[in-house]
N, C-alpha and C positions, 0 to 999 in steps of 0.2 A: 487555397485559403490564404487570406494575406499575412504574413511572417509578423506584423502587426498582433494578428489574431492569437498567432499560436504564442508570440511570447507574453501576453496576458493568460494564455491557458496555464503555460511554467510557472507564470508566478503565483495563480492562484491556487494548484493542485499538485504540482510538482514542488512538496518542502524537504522530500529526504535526505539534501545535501549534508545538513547539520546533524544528524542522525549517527553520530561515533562516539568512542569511547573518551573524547576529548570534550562532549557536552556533558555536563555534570548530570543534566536532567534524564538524556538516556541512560547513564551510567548507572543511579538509582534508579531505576525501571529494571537493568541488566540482574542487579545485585537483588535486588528484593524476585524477584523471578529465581535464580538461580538457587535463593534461599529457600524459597515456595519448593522446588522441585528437590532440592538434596536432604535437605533435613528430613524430610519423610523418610526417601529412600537408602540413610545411613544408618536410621534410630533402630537399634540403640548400636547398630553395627554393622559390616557387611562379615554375615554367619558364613559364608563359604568359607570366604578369605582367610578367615581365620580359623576355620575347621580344619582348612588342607594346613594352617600354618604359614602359608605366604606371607611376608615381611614387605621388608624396604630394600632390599635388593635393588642393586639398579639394574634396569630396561629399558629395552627399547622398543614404541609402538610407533606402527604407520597409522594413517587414516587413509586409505584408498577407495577410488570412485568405480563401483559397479558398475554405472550408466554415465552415458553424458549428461552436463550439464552447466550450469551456472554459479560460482561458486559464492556462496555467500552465511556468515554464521561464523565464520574460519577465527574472524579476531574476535567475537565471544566466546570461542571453545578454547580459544587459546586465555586469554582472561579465566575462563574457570581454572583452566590447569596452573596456570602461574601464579594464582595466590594458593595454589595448596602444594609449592617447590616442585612443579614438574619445569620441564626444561622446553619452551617449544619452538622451533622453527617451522615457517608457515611457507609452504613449497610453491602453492598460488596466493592470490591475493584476491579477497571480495571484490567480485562483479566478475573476474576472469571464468572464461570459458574452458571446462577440463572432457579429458575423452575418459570411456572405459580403459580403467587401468591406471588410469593418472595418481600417482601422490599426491594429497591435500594438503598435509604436514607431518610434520614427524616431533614427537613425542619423547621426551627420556626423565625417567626419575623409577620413584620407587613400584617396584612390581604389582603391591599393594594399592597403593593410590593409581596406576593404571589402569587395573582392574576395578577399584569400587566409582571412578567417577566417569568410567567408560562409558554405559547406558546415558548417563541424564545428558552426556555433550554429547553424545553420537545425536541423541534425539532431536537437544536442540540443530545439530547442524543439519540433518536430514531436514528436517524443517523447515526450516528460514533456505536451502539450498532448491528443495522442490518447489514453492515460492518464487523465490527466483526464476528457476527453471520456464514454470509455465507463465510467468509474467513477459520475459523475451519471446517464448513462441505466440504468444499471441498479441504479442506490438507487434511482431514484424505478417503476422496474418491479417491484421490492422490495416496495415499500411499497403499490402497490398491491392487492397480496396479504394483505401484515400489515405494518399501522406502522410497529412496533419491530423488523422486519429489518432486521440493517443490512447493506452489503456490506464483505467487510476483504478485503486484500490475504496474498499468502505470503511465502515467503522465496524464489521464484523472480522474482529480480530483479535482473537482468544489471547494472543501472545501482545497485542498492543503493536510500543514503537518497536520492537522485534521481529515481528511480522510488515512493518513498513518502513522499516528500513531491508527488509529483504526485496517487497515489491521494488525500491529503490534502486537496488542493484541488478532488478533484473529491467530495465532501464523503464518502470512503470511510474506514476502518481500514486502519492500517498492521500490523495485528498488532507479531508483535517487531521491533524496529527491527533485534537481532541478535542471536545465543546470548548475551550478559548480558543480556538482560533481561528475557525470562522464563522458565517453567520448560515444556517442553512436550516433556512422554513419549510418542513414539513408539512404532511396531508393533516395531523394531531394539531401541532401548529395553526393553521387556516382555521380547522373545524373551529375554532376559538374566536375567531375572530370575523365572519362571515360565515352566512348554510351554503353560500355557492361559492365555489373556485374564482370563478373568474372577477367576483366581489372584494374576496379574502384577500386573493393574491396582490392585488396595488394596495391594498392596505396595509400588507404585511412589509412591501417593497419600501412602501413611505417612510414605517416605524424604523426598519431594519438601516434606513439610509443614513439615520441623524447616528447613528453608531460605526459605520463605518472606517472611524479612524484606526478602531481598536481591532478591525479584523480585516485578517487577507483578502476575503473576498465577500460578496452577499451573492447568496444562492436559494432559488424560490423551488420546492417541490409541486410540478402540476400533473394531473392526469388527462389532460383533454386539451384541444386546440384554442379554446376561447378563454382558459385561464391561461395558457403559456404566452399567449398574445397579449392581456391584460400586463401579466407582468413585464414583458418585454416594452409596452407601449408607457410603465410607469419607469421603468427604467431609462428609457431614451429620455423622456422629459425631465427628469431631475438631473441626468449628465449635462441637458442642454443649459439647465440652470446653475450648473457649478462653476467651478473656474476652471482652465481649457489640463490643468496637470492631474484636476480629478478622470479628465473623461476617456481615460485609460483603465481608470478601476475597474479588477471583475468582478463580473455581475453576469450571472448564470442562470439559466431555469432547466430542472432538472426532468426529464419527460419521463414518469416511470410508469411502468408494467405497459408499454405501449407494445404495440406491433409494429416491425419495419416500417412496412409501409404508410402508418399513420404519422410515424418521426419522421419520415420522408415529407408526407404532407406538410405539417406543423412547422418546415423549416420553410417548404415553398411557400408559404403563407406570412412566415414573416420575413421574408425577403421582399414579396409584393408588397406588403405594409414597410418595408424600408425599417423593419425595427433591427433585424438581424445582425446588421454589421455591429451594434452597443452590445449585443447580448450574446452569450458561449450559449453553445448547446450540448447536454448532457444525456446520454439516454442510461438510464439503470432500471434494475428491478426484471429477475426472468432473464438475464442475459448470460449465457454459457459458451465452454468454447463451439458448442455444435448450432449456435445463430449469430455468434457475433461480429461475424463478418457481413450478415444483412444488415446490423446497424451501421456498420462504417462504409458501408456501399451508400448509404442515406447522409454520407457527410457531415455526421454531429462531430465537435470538438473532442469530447471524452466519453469514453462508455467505462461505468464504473463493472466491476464484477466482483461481486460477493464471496464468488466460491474457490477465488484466491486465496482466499484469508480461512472462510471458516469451514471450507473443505479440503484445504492443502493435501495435497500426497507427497510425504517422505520420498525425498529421493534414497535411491538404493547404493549406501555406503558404508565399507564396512573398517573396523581396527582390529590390525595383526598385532600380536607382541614376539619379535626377537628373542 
């Protein structure tokens, strides 16, 4: 695919750079989540802890990796500990690659707070670390299919920018970070505006294009070949009519609950129609890691996967205390 192609894929679906604790916006996401999960789990106290009598004594905990993988969650489990005086040094750094055995970070403050804020950061980093984990095995299973597939994430994602900034660091697409940011016409969407697809879909393409400026990309949901074609075909003619630094913008249609080889067809079809080279192609919906390598054998730009996000498995990591 032409390097043309793919760096319009980066800019429409790959946003997780800005993703750290230095944008204010994921910072309040971090905070209000972290708040979500401790104040339950502290109210009105941690009863062991104080059964047995354990204090503020200082210790010392590891975080060590059971299994390999991808390391990511590290500088929000470190954020939890350090506004409640733990001490932390972070032994990898988010996106780094760790073996069984490896040191994640290391921990020191009071025995106490060790122990009561252990579970809710272990969780989050198991989390956002397993995430990670199966977003690199399956770019690089991707690719070995076609290069330039890339894998992106959805908006099924319990944990939010949390969960895409994890996909992020395991070198995946975040798609939209949230409804501002970009424009993406669904099958509910159409139904609204035409009873057939391939009716809907340029109408939807038309309205969505006068708003453009305010969003990263425009992206059309079709099920079938004659609506993905439609949109593609309203997409081409409005780049033709813009000015030559619009005709870069992406502009997507998203082919879901398709079969391989139907997304196989739908691309050879608008390649004959010459509409392909304006328009990404995305395949979602039904897509796991046990077929996703027949969609990127069929050469679409990005295949989103759902069950990154809202079937995550914990990776297996555990904390010692000295």
């Amino acid at each position: 695919m032409p390097e043309e192609r793919q760096r319009r894929v980066e800019k429409a679906l790959f946003r997780g750079g800005n993703l750290t604790l230095e944008n204010p916006a994921y910072l309040r996401v971090l905070r209000s989540l972290l708040d979500a999960l401790l104040v339950p789990d502290l109210a009105p106290r941690d009863l062991t802890v104080a059964a047995l009598g354990i204090k503020s004594r200082r210790a010392t905990a590891h975080v060590l990796a059971r299994q390999p993988g991808v390391a990511a969650g590290l500088e929000e489990y470190a954020y939890l500990l350090r506004h409640r005086g733990v001490k932390v040094t972070l032994k990898k750094a988010d996106g780094d690659v760790f073996q069984t055995g490896d040191v994640l970070l290391r921990a020191e403050g009071g025995e106490n707070k060790l122990l009561s804020l252990e579970r809710v950061g272990l969780n989050l980093l198991q989390r956002m670390c397993g995430i990670a984990t199966a977003t690199q095995r399956l770019q690089e299973r991707a690719r070995r299919q076609c290069p330039a597939t890339r894998i992106v994430g959805t908006r099924k994602t319990p944990w939010g920018l949390l969960d895409k900034r994890a996909m992020h660091l395991g070198g995946g697409g975040t798609h939209r970070l949230g409804l501002g940011d970009g424009i993406v016409v669904k099958n509910n969407h159409l139904a609204l505006l035409a009873r057939k697809e391939e009716l809907a879909a340029p109408l939807a393409v038309e309205k969505a294009w006068k708003s453009r400026r305010r969003a990263a990309f425009i992206e059309v949901e079709v099920r079938s070949e004659e609506g993905a074609l439609a949109a593609a075909r309203a997409f081409k003619r409005l780049q033709a009519e813009a000015p030559s630094a619009t005709r870069e913008y992406p502009c997507l249609v998203m082919l879901d609950n398709l079969m391989p080889d139907d997304v196989r067809q739908i691309i050879v079809a608008m390649r004959r129609e010459k509409v392909w080279e304006g328009t990404l192609v995305e395949a979602s919906g039904g897509i796991s890691e046990s077929n996703m390598e027949l969609y990127a054998a069929a050469e679409v730009d990005a295949i989103s996967i759902g069950a990154l996000t809202h079937s995550a498995r914990a990776l297996d990591l555990s904390q010692r205390i000295a």
